[in-house]
C-alpha positions in Angstrom: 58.5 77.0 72.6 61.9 76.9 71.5 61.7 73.7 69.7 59.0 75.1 67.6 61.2 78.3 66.9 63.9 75.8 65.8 61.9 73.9 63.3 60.1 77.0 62.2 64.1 78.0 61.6 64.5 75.1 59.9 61.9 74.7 57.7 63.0 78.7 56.4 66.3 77.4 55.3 65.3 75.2 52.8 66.0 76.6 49.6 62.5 78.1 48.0 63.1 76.0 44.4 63.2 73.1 46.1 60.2 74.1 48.5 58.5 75.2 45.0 59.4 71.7 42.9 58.2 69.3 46.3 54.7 71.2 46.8 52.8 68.2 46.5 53.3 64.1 47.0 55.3 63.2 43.9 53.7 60.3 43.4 50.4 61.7 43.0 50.7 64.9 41.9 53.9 67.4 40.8 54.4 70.7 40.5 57.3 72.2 39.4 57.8 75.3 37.9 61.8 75.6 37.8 61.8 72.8 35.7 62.5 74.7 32.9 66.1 74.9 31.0 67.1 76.9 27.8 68.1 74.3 25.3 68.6 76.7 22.1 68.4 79.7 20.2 66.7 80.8 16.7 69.0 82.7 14.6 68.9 86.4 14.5 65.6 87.3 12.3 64.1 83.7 13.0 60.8 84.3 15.2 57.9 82.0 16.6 59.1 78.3 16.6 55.9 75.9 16.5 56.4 72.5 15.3 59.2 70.3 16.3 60.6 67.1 15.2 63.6 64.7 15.9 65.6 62.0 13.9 66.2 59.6 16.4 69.3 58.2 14.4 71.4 61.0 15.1 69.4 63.0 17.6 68.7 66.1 15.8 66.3 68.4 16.1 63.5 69.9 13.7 61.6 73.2 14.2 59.5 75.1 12.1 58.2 78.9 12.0 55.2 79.9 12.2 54.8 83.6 11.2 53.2 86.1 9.4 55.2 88.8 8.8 58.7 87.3 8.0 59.8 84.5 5.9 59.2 81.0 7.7 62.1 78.2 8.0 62.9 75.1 9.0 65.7 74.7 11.0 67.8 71.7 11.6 69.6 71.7 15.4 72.3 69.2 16.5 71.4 67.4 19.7 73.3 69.7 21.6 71.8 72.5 20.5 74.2 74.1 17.4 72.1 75.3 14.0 73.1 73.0 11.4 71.1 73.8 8.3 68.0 76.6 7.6 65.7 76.1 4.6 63.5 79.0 3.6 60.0 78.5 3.1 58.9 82.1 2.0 55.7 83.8 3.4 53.9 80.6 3.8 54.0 79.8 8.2 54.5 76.2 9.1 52.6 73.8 11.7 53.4 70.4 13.0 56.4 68.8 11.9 56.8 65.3 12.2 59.8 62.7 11.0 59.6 59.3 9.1 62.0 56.7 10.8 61.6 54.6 8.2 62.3 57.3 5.0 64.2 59.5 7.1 62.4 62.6 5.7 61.0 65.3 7.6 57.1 65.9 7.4 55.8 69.5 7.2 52.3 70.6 7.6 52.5 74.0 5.7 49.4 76.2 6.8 49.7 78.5 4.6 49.4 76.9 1.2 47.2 73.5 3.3 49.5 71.1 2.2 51.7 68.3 3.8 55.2 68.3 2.4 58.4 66.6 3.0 62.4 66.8 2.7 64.7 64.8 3.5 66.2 65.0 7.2 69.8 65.6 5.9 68.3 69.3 3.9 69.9 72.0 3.7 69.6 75.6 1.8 69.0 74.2 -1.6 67.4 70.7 -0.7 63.7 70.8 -3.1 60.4 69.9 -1.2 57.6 67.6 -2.0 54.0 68.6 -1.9 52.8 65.0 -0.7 48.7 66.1 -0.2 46.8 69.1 -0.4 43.7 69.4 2.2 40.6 70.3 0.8 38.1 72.5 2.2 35.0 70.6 3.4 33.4 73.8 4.6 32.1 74.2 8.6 31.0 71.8 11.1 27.7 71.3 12.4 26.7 73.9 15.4 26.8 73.0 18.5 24.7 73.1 21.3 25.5 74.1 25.0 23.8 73.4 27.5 23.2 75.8 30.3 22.9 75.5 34.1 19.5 76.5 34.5 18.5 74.1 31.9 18.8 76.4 28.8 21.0 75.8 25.7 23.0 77.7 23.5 24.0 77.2 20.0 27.5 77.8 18.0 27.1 78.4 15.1 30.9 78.2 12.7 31.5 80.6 10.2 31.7 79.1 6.3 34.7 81.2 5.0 37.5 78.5 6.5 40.3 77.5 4.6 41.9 74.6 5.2 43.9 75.0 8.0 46.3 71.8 8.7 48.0 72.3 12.3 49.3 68.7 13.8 50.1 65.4 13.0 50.8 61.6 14.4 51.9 58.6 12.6 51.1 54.7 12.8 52.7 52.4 13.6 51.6 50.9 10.2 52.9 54.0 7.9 49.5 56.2 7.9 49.2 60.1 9.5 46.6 61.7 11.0 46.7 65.2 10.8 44.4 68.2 12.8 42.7 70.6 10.9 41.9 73.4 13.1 39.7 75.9 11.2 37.4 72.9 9.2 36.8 71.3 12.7 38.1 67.9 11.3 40.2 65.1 11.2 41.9 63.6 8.5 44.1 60.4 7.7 46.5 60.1 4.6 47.4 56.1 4.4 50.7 55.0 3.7 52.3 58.3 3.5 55.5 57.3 2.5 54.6 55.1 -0.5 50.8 56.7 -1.9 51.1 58.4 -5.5 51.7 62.0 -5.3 49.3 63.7 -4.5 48.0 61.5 -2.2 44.1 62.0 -1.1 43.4 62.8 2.2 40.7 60.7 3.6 38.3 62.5 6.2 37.6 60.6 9.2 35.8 62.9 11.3 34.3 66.5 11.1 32.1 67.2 14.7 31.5 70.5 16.3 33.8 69.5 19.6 36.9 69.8 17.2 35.8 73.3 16.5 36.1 76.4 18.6 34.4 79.8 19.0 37.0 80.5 21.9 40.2 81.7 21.7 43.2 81.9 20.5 40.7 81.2 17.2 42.1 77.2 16.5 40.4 74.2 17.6 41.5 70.6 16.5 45.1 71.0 17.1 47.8 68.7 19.0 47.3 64.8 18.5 48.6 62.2 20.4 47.4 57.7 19.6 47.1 55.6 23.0 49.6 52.3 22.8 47.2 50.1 20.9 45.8 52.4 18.5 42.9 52.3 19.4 42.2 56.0 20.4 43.5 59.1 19.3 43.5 62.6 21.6 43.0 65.8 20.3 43.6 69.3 22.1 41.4 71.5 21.2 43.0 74.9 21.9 40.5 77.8 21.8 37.9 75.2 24.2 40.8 74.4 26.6 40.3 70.9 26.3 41.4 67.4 25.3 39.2 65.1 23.7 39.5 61.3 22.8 38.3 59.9 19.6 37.4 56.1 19.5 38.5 55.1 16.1 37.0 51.7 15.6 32.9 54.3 16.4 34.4 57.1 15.5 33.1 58.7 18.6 34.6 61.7 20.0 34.5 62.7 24.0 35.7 65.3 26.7 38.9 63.9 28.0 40.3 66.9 30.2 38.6 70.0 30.5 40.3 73.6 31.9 43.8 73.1 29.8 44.3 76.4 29.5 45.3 77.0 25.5 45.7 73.1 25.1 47.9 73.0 22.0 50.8 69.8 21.2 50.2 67.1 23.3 52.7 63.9 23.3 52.2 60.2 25.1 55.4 59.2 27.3 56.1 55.1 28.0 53.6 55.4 30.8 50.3 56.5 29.4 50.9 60.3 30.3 49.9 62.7 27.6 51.7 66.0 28.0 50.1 68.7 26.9 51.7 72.1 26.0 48.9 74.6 27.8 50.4 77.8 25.7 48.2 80.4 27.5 49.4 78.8 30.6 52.6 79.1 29.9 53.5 75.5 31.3 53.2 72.1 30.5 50.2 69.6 31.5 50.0 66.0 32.5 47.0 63.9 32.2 47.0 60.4 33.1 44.9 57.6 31.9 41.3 58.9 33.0 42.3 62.8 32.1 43.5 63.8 35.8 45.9 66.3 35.8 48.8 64.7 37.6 51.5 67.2 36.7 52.5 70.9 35.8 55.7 71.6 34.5 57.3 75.5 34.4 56.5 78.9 33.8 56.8 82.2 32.5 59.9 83.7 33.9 60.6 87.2 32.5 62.6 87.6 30.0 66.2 87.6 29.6 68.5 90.1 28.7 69.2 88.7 25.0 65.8 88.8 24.5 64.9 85.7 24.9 62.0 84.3 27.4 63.0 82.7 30.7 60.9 79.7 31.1 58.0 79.1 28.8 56.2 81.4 27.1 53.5 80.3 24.5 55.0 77.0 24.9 53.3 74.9 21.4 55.0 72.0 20.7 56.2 69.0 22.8 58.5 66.9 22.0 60.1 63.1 24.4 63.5 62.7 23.9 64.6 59.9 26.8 63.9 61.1 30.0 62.9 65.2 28.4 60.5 67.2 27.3 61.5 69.6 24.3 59.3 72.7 23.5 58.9 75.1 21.1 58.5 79.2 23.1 55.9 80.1 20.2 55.9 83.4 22.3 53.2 84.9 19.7 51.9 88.2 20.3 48.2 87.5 19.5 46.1 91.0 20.3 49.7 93.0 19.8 48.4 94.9 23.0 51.4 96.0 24.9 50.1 94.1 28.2 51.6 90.4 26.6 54.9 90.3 27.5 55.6 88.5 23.8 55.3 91.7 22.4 59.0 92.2 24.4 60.6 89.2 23.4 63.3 89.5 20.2 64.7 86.5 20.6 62.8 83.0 20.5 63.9 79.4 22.1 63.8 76.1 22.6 63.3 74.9 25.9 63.4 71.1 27.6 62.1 69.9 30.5 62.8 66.8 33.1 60.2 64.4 32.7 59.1 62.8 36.7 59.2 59.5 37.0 55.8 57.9 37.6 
């Protein structure tokens, strides 16, 4: 009897993070939900950070606003975390951001005016920007049908009044960028981005009811992520709570993960892991090669007495530098009911994340 009273004393002195971070064999499946460190602050006045970018050259960091009510920027951090330079992009919110090694220019997806427009990586207040496409609007997808458990069906049906609603994008390998379009249902490719004549035509590669949604929050084709040979490209779908695969030589698209809960960005690390921002979650998702989840990574937190959220809240946007995960806190209000705790927050961050090792 006492040696069990000495173990049970034992095992009540191990620190509860640490109890919390080993829940589960590591190398099989990880949860840890203090994984989460504050990396930086928005200015005063700058709210809901989505997209994020990085110039590998010098290791800064891009993020974008996306938001309604103020004017939307893009702001340039240093790799440890300092502002360096804000550019104003008026009323118009901003998606996914991406960065062209190659140019060294910073990719925009503006939703607001359903264009894809670039800057240079070295902008700053007065630096112009370059409509490069505009998206057209190709109406709504075909309905879908759902089938029931007792053998029944039902149909979705899309509404017609969409606008073009660019949210995320990927590049080859080769110089060509796939971008999301969340509202049309549909996927579309602009080929060799950095040298096509302005404006450059977006080709559509696919438009299917699986990269709509009738759920919510209201966006469907969203986060987009290419496997190592090219060969396949996965698409969260965010109102559905899923991730789907696209086979791009059939054009075939497929349930890859199901239950993501808000799957939004979604990145591929070194090993085949696509990590997957689950913003209604509030943490971040692995999946490995078959669409198991093998990971989850943080937590809301509270939040902090600057304002700020502790954790992840609305996390949208992932980002692998090295060994890390970066993340935009989106921390959107989206009913404005006083029961989100976004409606508290007055202060919005950037958060990284320790990547496991597989």
């Amino acid at each position: 009897m006492r040696k069990l009273l000495l173990a049970a004393s034992a095992i009540a002195l191990i620190p509860a993070a640490a109890d919390r971070a080993i829940a589960h064999d590591s190398d099989r499946f990880v949860v840890n939900r203090d994984a989460v460190v504050h990396f930086a602050t928005l200015p005063d006045g700058v709210r809901f950070p989505e997209g994020i970018a990085t110039n590998p050259h010098n290791g800064d960091i891009f993020v974008g606003t996306f938001d309604f009510s103020s004017a939307n920027k893009a702001v340039r951090f240093t790799r440890e975390g300092r502002v360096s330079a804000i550019k104003d992009f008026g009323g118009t919110p901003l998606l996914g951001l991406g960065f062209d090694a190659r140019q060294r220019k910073l990719y925009i997806l503006n939703f607001g005016a359903s264009k894809l427009q670039r800057m240079p990586a070295s902008f700053d207040a007065s630096t112009p920007v370059e409509d490069v496409a505009t998206f057209p609007a190709i109406g709504q997808p075909a309905d879908r049908s759902v089938a029931n458990p007792d053998g029944s069906s039902d149909t979705i049906k899309f509404g017609s009044n969409h606008f073009p609603a660019p949210n995320a994008m990927t590049f080859t390998r080769s110089g060509s960028l796939y971008v999301s379009d969340s509202f049309q249902g549909a996927i579309f490719r602009i080929d060799n981005v950095a040298t096509c004549t302005t404006p450059c035509s977006p080709l559509l590669v696919a438009q299917d009811p699986l990269l709509a949604t009738a759920g919510f929050p209201p966006f469907g084709a969203n986060g987009l992520a290419l496997n190592a040979d090219e060969s396949a490209l996965f698409i969260a779908n965010t109102g559905d709570n899923r991730v789907l695969k696209m086979d791009l030589t059939a054009r075939t698209i497929s349930v890859f993960a199901e239950s993501v809960h808000g799957a939004d960005g979604i990145v591929a690390d070194d090993s085949g892991r696509l990590w997957v921002a689950a913003n209604q979650g509030d943490e971040i998702v692995a999946l490995n090669e078959i669409g198991r989840v093998v990971a989850r990574l943080g937590e809301f937190q509270g939040i902090a007495r600057d304002g700020g959220p502790i954790g992840l809240l609305f996390p949208a946007s992932p980002l692998i530098i090295g060994d890390w995960i970066y993340v935009t806190n989106l921390a959107l209000p989206l009913t404005g009911s006083p029961a989100e705790w976004e409606t508290e927050v007055t202060r919005w961050t950037i958060s990284r994340v320790k990547m496991p090792r597989r």
